[in-house]
N, C-alpha and C positions, 0 to 999 in steps of 0.2 A: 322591459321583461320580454322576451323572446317566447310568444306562445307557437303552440302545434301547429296554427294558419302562418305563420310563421313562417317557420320548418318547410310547410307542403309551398306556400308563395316561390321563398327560395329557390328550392327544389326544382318547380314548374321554371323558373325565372332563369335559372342557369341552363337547364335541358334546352330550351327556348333558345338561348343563343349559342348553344354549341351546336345542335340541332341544325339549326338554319345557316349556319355562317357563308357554309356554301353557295348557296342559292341568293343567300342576300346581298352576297361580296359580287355574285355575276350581274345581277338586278344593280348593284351600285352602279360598279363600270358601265352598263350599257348605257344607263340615265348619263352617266357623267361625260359620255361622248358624243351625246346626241343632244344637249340641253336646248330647251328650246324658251322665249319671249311670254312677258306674261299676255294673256286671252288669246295666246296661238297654241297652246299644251297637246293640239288634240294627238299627238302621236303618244307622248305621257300619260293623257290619261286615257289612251286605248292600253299602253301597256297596265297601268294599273287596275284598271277594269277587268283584263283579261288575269292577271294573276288573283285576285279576288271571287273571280266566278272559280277559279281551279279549284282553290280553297274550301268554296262550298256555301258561299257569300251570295244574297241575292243582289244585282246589281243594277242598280240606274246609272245611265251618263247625261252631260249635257244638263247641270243642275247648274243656275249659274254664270250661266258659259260652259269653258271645257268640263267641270266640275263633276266629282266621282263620286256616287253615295252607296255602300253597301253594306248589308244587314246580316246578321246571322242572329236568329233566337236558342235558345238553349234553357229551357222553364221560365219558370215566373221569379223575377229577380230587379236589378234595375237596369235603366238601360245606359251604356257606358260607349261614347264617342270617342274616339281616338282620333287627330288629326294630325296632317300632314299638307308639305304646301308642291305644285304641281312646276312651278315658274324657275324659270334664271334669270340672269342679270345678263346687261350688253356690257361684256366685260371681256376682252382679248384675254384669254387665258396664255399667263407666262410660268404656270408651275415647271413645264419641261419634262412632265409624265408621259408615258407611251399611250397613254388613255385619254391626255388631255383632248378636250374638245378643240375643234378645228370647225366650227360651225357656224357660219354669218347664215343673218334673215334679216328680213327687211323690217327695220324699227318704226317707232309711232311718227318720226318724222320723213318718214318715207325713202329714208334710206339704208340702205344694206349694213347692218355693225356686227360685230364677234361676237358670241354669247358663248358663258360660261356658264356653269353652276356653280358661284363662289361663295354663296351664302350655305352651303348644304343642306338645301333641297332634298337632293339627289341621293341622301345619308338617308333623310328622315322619313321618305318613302321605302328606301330598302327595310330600314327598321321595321314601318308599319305594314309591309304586307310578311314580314317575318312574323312580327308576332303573330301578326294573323292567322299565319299559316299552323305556328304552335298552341293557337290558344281554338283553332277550329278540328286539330290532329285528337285524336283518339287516348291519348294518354291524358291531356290537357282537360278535355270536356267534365271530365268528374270531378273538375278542381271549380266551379264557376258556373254559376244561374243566370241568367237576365239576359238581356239583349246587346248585342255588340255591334257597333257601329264604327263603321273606316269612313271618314272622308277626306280625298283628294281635290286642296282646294285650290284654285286657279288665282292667279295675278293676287299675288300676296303682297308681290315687289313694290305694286302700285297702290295698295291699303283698298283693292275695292272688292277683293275676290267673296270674302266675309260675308259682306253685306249683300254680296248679288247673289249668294245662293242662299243667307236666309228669306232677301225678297221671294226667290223663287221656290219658296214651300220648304225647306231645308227641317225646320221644326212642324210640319202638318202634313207633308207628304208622309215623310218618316216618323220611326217614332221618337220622340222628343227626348232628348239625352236628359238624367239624370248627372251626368258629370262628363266633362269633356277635356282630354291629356293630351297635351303635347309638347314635344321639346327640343331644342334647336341646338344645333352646334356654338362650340365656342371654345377659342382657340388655348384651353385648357387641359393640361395630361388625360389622355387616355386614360380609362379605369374610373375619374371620376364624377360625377353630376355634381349642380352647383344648384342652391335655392339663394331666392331673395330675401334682404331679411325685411325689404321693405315692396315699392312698386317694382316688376320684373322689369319693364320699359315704359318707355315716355309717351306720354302724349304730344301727339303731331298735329299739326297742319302742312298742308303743300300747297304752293300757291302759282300759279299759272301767270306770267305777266306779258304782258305784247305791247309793247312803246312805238306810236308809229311816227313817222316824221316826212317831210316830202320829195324828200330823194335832192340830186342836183349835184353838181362841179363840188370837186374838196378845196376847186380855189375858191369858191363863193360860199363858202359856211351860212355866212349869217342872210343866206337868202333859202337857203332848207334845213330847219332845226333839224341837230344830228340825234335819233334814240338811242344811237350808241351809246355816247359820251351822257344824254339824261337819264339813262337805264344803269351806268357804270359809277356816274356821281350819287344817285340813290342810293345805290347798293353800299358803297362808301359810308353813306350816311347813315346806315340802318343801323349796326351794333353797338354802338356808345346809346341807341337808343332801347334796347332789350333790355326787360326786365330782369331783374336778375334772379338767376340760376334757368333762364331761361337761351338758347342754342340756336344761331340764326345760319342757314350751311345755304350757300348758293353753288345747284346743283349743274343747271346748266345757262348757257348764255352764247346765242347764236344772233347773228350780224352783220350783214356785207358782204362782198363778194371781192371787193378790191379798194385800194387805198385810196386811187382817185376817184371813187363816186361816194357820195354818202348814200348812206342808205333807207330805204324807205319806212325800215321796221327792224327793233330789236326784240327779240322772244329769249324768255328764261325762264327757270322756275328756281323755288325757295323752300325750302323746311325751316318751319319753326317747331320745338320741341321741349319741352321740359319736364318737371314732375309734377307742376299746377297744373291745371286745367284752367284756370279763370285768367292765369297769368299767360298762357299759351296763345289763349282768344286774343289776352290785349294787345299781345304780340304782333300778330297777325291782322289788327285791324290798323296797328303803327304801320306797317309795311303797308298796306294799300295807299294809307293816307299820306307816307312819303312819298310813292311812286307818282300820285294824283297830283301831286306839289312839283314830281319830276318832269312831268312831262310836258314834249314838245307840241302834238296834236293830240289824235283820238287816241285813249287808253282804254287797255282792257284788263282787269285781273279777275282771273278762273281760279275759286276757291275750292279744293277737292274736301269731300267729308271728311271732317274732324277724325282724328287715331285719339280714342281713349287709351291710359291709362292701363297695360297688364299689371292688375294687381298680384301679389303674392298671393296665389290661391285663393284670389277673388275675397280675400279677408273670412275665408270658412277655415278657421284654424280645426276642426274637428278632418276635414279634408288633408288640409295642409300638413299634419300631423300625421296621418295615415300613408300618406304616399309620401314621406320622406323618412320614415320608419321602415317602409319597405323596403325603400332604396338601401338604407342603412342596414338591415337584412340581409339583402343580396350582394351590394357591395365591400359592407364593412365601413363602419362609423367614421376611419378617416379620411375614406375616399368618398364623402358627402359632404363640400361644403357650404357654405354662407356667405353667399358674393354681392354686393351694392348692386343697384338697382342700376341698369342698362340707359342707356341716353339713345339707344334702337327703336322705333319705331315699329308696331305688329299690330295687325289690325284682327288679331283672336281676341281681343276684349268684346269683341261684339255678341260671341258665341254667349259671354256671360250676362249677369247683373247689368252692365254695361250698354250692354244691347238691347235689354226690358222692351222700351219702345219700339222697336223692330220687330223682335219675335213674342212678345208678350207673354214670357219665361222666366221670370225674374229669379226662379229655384233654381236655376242652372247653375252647378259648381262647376269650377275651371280649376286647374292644375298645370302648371309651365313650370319645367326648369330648364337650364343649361348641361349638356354634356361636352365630357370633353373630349377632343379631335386632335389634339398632337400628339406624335407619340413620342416613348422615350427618349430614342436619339435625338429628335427633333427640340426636344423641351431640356435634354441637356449642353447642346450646342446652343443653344439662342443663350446671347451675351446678357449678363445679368448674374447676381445671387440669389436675388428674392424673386418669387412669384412676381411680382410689381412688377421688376424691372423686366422679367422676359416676356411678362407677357406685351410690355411694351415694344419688344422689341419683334417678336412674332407677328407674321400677316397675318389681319382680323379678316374676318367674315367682310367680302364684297372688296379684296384687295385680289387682281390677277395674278398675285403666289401664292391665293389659299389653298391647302392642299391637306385636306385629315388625312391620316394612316387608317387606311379605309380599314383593315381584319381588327384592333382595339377600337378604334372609334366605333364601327357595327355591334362588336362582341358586346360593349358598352350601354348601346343604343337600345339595343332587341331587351338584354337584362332588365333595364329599367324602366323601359314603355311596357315589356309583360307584368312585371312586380305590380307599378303602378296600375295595370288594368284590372288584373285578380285582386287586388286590395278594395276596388271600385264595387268589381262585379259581388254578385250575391256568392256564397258555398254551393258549392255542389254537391251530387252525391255522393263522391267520394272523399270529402270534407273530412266527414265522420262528425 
């Protein structure tokens, strides 16, 4: 049933992104040509910084890392966190845009690589200082109580950004979010958002490996164990050993310098991924103990913290229900769907229940869904009849042809992170 907060949600939600489009569409492109490396953002989030203090936002930086925190109160209400992620990917952008990035910096391995924003980033921060911008404007404030909270969060890419700015006061510096939204691209029609009907994404591990071995002649093998060849037979070895419904992706793997020497050292790393958790662990302790069995001399494997589980709105169906009722408000019931649970890895489960031990929050509600980023033309040329099949056939997120139709994808974006925030926040006075 369609009540009067309804009505005023809507209302506030569409203003919100007609309002802004402009401003959000030049904010996209400039992110998107400038992208920069996760825990190097700071030019990111100086820009976001400085559009939030415009706003009218009180703002910290350096939460974190690069990390963005800023506040705006407006009465007594609850307080409602909006997030957004700061990083890109070293990804050579092949979209063929006049905007595309043209941007190398020097990666973790110490060398210069391409960087892209292919996962949209670079969307979800135009989004969130749009809404900002609408839900801190003068028509907006009578719609909503409570506190509102933007943060700009660094190295998302690498699942630590989370975790390093609730270590660094995230929930006691500020004030502790009552519910925290955000939502990511996905290479789905423009116009619609998409919920889980189950987990949003998977639970991760990443694993750091270094195989070292003693160098020497490739005519004399067997007088310096090669880590190549014991790092690439492992590797071999690992997926007939995965549990099942459980995802083993070998990310990178670096080795040699030339045919005729072997090499002293292989380095690679690994994602294991599922929707257990118990089964993700056992995962993850198979790969070590095959590597430990691979190797030639010293090993080493570097295990990054565990990625919980994004659940569907953190299993608070009273939440879950309210921000997709919204969505369904502003958008229209068939442009809301119900999409299986992602095999992506995101390290926003932290903000929640998830994260308890961390920030010692356990009332924290989350809210994630998907929107979507192709536009028409683009979703009626990609080969296919069904849904299934195009979007099979479409670059996903972190492919160098990803490319949203920035003015629907934005229009999209703004609509549903503001619906979603006013449904959060308390009425205002102009409620009624």
């Amino acid at each position: 049933m369609t009540t009067p907060r309804d009505l005023r949600v809507k209302a506030a939600a569409l203003r919100s992104a007609h309002d802004t489009l402009r401003p959000a569409l030049e904010l996209y492109l400039a992110l998107h040509s400038r992208p920069e490396l996760p825990g190097r953002e700071h030019r990111t989030a100086a820009r976001l910084a400085r559009e939030a203090a415009d706003a009218g936002f009180t703002v910290t930086r350096d939460v974190g890392g690069h990390g963005v925190v800023a506040v705006l109160r407006s009465g007594d209400g609850p307080a409602v966190m909006l997030r957004a992620e700061l990083d890109a990917l070293p990804v050579r952008e092949r979209t063929g845009l006049p905007y595309a990035s043209k941007i190398r910096a020097m990666g973790t391995d110490g060398r210069h690589t391409p960087v892209m924003h292919a996962c949209g980033h670079d969307a979800h921060l135009a989004a969130l200082v749009a809404t900002a911008r609408a839900l801190a404007g003068p028509q907006a404030r009578g719609e909503w109580s409570g506190t509102l909270l933007l943060v700009g969060q660094p190295a998302e890419e690498t699942l630590t950004g989370a975790r390093a700015m609730l270590a660094d006061g995230l929930y006691t510096r500020f004030p502790r979010p009552d519910t925290v939204l955000a939502q990511h691209l996905a290479p789905l029609p423009t116009g619609c958002v998409a919920h889980a009907a189950g987990p949003a994404t998977a639970a991760g591990v990443t694993l750091a490996v270094t195989v070292r071995g003693h160098g020497g002649h490739a005519a004399l093998p067997w007088l310096g164990g090669n880590p190549l060849e014991a790092a690439a037979a492992a590797v071999t070895r690992l997926r007939p050993l995965m549990p099942a419904g459980v995802l083993l992706t070998t990310g990178t793997f670096h080795s040699g310098e030339q045919a005729n020497v072997l090499p002293e050292r292989a380095d690679l790393t690994l994602g294991v991924r599922g929707f257990d958790e118990a089964a993700v662990a056992r995962a993850a302790a198979t790969v070590e103990a095959v590597f430990h069995e691979a190797g030639t001399g010293d090993l080493s494997v570097t295990v990054a913290p565990r990625t919980p589980l994004v659940p569907c709105q953190t299993g608070d169906l009273v939440l879950r229900a309210a921000v997709r009722h919204a969505h369904e408000a502003v958008l229209g019931p068939t442009r809301v769907l119900t999409c299986p649970p992602s095999t992506a890895v995101e390290d926003f489960a932290w903000y929640g229940p998830a994260g308890a031990a961390l920030h010692g929050a356990p009332a924290v509600r989350t809210a994630y869904w998907m929107t979507g980023a192709t536009g028409p033309a683009q979703w009626r040329a990609a080969p296919g009849t069904t849904a299934r099949e195009k979007l099979a056939a479409l670059p996903p997120n972190h492919s160098p042809r990803f490319a949203p139709d920035p003015v629907p994808t934005l229009r999209t974006a703004v609509a549903a992170l503001t619906a979603a925030a006013l449904r959060s926040l308390g009425p205002g006075s102009g409620s009624g």
